[in-house]
Each structure stands twice: as C-alpha cells, then as structure tokens.
C-alpha positions as CSV (number, residue, x, y, z in Angstrom):
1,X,46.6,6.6,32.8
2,X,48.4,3.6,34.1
3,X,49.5,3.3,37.6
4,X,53.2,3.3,36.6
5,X,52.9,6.7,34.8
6,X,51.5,8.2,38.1
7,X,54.1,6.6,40.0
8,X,56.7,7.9,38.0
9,X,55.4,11.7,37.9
10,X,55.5,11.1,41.7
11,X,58.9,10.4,41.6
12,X,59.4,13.5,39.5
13,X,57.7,15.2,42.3
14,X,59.2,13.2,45.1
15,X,62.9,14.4,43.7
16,X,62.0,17.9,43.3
17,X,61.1,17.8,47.2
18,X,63.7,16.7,48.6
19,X,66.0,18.5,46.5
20,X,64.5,22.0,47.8
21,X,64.4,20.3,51.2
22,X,68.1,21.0,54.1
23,X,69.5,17.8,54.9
24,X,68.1,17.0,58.3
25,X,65.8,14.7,59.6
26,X,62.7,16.2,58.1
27,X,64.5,15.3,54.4
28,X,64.8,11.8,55.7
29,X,60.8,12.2,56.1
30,X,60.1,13.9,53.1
31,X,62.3,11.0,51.2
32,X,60.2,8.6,52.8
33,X,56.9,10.0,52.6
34,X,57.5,10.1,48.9
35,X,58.7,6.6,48.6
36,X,55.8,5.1,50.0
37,X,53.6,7.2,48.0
38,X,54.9,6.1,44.6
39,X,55.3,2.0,45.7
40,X,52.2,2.1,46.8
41,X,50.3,3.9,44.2
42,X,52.6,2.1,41.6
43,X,51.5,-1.4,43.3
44,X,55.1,-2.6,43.4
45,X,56.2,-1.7,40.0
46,X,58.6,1.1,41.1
47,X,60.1,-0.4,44.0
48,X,60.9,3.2,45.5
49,X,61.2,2.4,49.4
50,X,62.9,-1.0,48.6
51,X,65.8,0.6,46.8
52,X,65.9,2.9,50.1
53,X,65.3,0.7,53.1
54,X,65.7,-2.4,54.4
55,X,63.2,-5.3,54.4
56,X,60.7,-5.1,57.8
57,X,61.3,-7.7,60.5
58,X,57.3,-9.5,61.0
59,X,56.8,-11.0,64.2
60,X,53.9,-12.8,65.2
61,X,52.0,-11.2,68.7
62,X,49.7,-14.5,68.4
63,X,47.1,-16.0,66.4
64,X,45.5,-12.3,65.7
65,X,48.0,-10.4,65.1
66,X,51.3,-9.2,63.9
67,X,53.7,-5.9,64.2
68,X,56.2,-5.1,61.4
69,X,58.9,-3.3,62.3
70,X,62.0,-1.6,59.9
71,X,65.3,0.4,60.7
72,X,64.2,3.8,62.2
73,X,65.3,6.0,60.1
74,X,62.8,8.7,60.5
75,X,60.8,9.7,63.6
76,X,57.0,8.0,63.1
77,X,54.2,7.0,66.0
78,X,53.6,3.6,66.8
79,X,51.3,2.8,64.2
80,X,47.7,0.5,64.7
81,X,46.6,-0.9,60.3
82,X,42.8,-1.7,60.5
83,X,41.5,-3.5,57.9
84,X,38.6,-3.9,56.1
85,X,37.1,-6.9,54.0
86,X,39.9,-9.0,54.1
87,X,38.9,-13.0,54.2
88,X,42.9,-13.9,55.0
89,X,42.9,-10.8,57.8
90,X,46.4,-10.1,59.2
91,X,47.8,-12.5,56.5
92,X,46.2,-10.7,52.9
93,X,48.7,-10.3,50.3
94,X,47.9,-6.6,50.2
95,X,47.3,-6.1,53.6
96,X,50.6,-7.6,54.5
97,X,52.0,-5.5,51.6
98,X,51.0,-2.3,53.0
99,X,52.1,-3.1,56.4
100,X,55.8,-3.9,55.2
101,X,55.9,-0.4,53.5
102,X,54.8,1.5,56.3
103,X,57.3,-0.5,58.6
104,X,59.9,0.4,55.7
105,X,59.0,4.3,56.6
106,X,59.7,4.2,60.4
107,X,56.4,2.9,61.7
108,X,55.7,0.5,64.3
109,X,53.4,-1.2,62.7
110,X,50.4,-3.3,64.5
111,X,47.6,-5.1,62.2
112,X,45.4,-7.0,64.7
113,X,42.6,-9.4,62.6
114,X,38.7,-8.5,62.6
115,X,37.4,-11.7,62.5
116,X,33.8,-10.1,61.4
117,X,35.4,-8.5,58.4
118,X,37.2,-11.5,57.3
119,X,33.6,-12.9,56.1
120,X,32.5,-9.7,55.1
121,X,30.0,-9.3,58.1
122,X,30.8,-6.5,60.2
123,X,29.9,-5.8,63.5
124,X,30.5,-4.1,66.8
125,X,32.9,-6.9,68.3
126,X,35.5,-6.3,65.4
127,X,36.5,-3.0,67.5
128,X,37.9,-5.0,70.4
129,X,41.1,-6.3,68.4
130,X,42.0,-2.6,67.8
131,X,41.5,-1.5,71.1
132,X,43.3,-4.5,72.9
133,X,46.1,-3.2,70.4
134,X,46.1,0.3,71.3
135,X,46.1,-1.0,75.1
136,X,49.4,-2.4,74.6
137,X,51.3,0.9,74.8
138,X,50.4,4.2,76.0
139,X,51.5,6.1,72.5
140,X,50.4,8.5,71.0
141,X,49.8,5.9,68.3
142,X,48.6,6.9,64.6
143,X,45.9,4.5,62.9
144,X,44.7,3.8,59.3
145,X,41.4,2.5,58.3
146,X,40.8,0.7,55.0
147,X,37.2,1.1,53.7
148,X,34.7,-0.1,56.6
149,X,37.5,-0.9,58.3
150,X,36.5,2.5,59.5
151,X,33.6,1.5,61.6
152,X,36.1,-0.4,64.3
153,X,38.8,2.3,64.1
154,X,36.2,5.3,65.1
155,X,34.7,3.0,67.7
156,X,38.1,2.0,69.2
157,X,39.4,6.0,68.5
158,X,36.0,6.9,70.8
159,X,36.4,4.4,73.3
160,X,37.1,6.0,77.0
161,X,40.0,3.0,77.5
162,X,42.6,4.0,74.6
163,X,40.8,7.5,72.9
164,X,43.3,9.7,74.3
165,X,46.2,6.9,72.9
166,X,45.2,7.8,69.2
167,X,46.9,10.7,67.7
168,X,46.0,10.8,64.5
169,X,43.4,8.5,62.3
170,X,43.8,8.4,58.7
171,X,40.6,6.9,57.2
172,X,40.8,5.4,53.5
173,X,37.0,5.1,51.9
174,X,35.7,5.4,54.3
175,X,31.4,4.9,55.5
176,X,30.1,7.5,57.8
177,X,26.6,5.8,58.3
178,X,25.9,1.9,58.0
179,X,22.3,2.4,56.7
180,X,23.2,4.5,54.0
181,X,26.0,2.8,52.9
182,X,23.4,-0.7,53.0
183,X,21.4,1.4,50.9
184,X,24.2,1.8,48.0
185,X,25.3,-1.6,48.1
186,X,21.7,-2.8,47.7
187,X,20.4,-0.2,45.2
188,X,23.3,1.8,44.4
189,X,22.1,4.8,45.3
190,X,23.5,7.9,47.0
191,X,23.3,11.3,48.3
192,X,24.2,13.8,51.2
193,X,24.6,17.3,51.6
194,X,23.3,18.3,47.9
195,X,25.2,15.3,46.2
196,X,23.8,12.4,44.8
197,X,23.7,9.7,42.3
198,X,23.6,6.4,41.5
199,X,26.6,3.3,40.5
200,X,25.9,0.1,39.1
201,X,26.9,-3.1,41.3
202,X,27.8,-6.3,40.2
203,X,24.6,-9.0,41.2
204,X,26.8,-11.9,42.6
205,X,29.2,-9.4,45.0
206,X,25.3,-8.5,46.3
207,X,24.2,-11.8,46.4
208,X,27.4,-12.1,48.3
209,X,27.0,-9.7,51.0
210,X,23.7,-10.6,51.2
211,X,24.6,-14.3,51.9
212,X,26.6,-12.7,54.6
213,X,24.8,-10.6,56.5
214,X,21.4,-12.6,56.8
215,X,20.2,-10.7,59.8
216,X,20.9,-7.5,58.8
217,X,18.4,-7.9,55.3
218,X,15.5,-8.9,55.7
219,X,12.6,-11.3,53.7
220,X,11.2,-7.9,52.5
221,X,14.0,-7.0,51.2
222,X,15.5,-10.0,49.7
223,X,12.2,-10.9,47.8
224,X,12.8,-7.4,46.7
225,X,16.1,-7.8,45.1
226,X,15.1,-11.1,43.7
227,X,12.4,-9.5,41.8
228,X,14.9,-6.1,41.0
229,X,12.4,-3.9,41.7
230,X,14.8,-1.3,43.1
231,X,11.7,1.1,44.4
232,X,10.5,-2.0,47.1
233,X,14.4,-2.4,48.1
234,X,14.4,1.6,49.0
235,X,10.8,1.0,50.7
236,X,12.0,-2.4,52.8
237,X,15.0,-0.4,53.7
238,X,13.1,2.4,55.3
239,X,11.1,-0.2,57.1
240,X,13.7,-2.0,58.5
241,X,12.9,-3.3,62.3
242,X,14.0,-1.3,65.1
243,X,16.7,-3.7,65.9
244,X,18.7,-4.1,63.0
245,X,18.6,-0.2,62.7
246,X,20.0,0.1,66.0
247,X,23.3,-2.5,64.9
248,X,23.2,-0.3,62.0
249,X,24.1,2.7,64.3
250,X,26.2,1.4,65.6
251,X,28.1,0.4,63.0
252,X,28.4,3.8,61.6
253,X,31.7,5.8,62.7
254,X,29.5,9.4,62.5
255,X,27.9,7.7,65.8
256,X,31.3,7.8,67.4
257,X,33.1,10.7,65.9
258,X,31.9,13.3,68.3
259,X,34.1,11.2,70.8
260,X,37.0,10.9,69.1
261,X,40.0,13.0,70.4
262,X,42.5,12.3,67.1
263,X,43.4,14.6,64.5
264,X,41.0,13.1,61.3
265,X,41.9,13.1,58.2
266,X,39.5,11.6,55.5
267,X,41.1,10.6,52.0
268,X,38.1,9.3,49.7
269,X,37.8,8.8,45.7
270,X,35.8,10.3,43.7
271,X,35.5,7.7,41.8
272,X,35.1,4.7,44.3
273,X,32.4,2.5,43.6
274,X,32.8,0.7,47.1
275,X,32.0,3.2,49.0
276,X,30.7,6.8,47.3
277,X,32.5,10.3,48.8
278,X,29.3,11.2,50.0
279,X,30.1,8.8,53.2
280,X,33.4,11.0,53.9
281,X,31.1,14.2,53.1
282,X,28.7,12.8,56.0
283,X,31.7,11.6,58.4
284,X,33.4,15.1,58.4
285,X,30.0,16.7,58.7
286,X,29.7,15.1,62.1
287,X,32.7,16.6,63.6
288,X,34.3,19.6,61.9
289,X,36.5,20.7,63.6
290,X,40.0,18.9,63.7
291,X,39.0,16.9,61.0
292,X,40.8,17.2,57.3
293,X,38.6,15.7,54.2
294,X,41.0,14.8,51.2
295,X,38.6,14.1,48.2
296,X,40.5,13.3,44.6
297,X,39.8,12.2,41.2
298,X,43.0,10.1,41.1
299,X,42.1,7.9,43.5
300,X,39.1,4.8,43.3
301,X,38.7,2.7,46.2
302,X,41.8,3.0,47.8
303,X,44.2,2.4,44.3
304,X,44.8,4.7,41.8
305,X,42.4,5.6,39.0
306,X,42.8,6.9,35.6
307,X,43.5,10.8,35.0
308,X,45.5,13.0,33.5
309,X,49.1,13.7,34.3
310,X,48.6,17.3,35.6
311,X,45.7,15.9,37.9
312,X,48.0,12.8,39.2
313,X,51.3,15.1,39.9
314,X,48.8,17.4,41.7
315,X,46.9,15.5,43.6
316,X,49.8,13.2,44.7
317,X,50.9,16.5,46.4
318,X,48.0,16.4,48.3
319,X,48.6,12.7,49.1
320,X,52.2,13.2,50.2
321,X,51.3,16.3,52.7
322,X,48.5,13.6,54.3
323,X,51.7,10.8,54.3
324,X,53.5,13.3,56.1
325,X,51.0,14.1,58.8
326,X,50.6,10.9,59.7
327,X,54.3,10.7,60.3
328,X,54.3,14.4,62.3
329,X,51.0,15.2,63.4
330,X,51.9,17.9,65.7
C-alpha cells in the first residue's frame, strides 16, 4: 500500500479522535499528535500540520547546531533530535524536515550535528554534541534517536552530567549491540532471544561502510568479504582483537541502558533491513522495566512499509499513543 493511502486512513483515525475527544488542551494534543503522524508517514503528501500550524522559526546556535521553534499551541518538553547517518548532519533535507514538524507540534526542538555519523563512522565522541545540548537547560527534555543514532542518545541519556535532564527517549531502529549489528551489515545475519534470520545487503553500501570504518574490520575480515565466503566473515568476526571489541561496547546503547533514568520507548520495523527488530528485542531486554517496545509490520526503517489497510489504521494507533507520550510523559 502506498504511503498516501496510510496517511489518509490516519486521518480517518486522526478525525475520529478528536471528535470523541472535550475541547481542551489535551484535544489540541490529540490534533497535533495526529497531524504529525500522517505528514510524516505521508512524506509531505498530506500536508496535515501545515494546514494547522504555522511555519517553525530555525535559528542557528552555531556551526553544530540549530533549534526550531513554532507557536506553542500545545504543552511539549524541550526536545533534543539525534541523528543517525546523515552526511549533511543538522542541514539533511529529511532531518531538517522532521525537525520543522516536530517544532510545528509544540516542541523545542534541538538537532546538534554528530560529526562521526555524518561519514558514517560512529564512535563514542558523537555523544558529546547531545550532551552539551541537554546541558543547556535543565528540562525535563524529551529525545529521539534515528537508527544508530541511538548509540549517542543512550550514552548521553546515561551520562551522570544531564541523565536526570532526559524525560523520555524515543528510539527509532534502533541497535542494542554494535557487534551484532557489525555482524548483519557484513553477513546479514541475525538472531536474539529465539529469533533469527538472515537479509540480503547491497555489496557497494558494504563496501561503503567498510571504506568507512577501516579500524573497526579487519584484513581477516575484508579478504573475507572479497572472497564472499560468508562462513570466514562469521569466524574473523568472532576473532576480532580485544580492542576493537571493546569500541564496539561501547558503542552499543544495551552498555548504557542500565543507567539511563528516562522513560524508553523502542519503535522498530519488522521489516527494516537497516537494522533487524531483534536489536530493539536485545535493547529492551537490558532494562525492562520502564521501557515500552513498539514492534510493527507497517513500518521499515523508519518510513512506512507496505500492508494492508486494517494493519496501517491499527498500528498507526499504536504510533499516535507513542506521539503522544513523547508530548506527556507523565
């Protein structure tokens, strides 16, 4: 099904909400909750919160970063955007897209740029630009991941400086473990808790990553994917040295959820072939309690998929009850 057909049942939806819903300031929310929901899921085609709100002011806060803001007219935290692979940062079409609708829905919205994640190499460093944003005010301050993105967002969500800053933390796709996420983009494979399987990958956007992250695959391993023998790629991963399995730790947000004080919430496709469910499986494994996992068949990697219309109008009830969290998550 086309992303306009799902928008529009989620306008159907959106409608019947508000019209069961008093006239007060939880309305306003509801409206708005639902707007987002079917712009963003319609990629622009039904122009919901446009018709509703008026364009966000973007202000530059330097080089790094920028904070969207639009007319208040619902109650919504401060709001921290963390990005994943993004070569523009701050300035991607999409990224910048998403900011402006969130800032359309109340949000103060800050979206600092990981440099690391702009070249598609991630690393521990790419946390600091989130925390240096949640430093700026005391909160409490809602986040969203996108994708690895999630690896600086936990890390800044379990840092002793601004943890107790971060209300709640939506993660989109998320990875829960570096290593095993390595494994799938190099092999395709995965599995946790009784689930596992195996996606095909396109060779050049390996090649790519692999160009990318040098020092986190080694000879073994590359002379193993040159020869696509998919059995020495599983054995050179398991063999890795000590060092790069210790970056890999810590560039897995299971290492740090433990120490995160937010409200979680996980949304993950089932059908994403960036980054399998199994990763949000693992991450809310590592910290049960006060964590929500969100798993759907209408979404992919973070846009929506093909399904029927039952399944869409359904589960974009589920997605507007997460959109409204994030705006009340008390």
């Amino acid at each position: 099904m086309r992303q306009p057909e799902v928008a529009r049942r989620l306008a159907a939806l959106a409608l019947a909400l508000v019209l069961a819903a008093p006239v007060t300031r939880d309305a306003v929310s509801l409206v708005l909750s639902a707007a987002f929901l079917v712009e963003f899921l319609s990629d622009g085609a039904l122009p919901a919160l446009d018709a509703l709100t008026p364009a966000p002011v973007r202000e530059s806060l330097g080089p790094s970063a920028d904070r969207w803001t639009g007319a208040s007219l619902g109650v919504a935290p401060p709001l921290v955007l963390v990005h994943g692979y993004a070569p523009m940062g701050k300035d991607d079409p999409r990224l910048a897209r998403a900011a402006a609708l969130l800032a359309r829905t109340g949000f103060d919205v800050t979206v600092p740029t990981l440099p690391g994640l702009t070249r598609g190499r991630l690393r521990p460093d790419d946390a600091a630009p989130v925390v240096a944003a949640l430093a700026t005010r005391p909160g409490p301050w809602a986040m969203v991941s996108v994708s690895i993105g999630a690896a600086p967002a936990f890390a800044a969500a379990a840092d002793p400086r601004v943890r107790d800053r971060v209300g709640v933390l939506l993660a989109l796709g998320p990875h829960a473990s570096a290593a095993a996420t390595l494994r799938f983009w190099l092999t395709g494979a995965f599995e946790f808790g009784g689930v596992s399987g195996r996606a095909p990958h396109d060779p050049a956007l390996v090649r790519a990553f692999v160009d990318a992250n040098a020092d986190l695959v080694d000879e073994p391993t590359r002379a193993a994917l040159a020869a696509g023998d998919a059995a020495r790629v599983e054995r050179s991963l398991a063999a890795l040295p000590p060092g790069v399995r210790a970056l890999l730790e810590r560039l897995s947000p299971a290492r740090a959820m433990p120490e995160v004080r937010a409200r979680v919430i996980l949304v993950h496709g089932y059908a994403d072939r960036a980054v399998p469910y199994t990763e949000s499986l693992r991450l809310a494994a590592a910290r049960p309690a006060g964590t929500r996992l969100v798993l759907l068949h209408a979404v992919g990697h973070i846009e929506a998929a093909p399904g029927s219309v039952w399944r869409a109008t359904r589960e974009g009830l589920r997605l507007w009850l997460v959109f409204h969290t994030l705006r009340h998550p008390d």
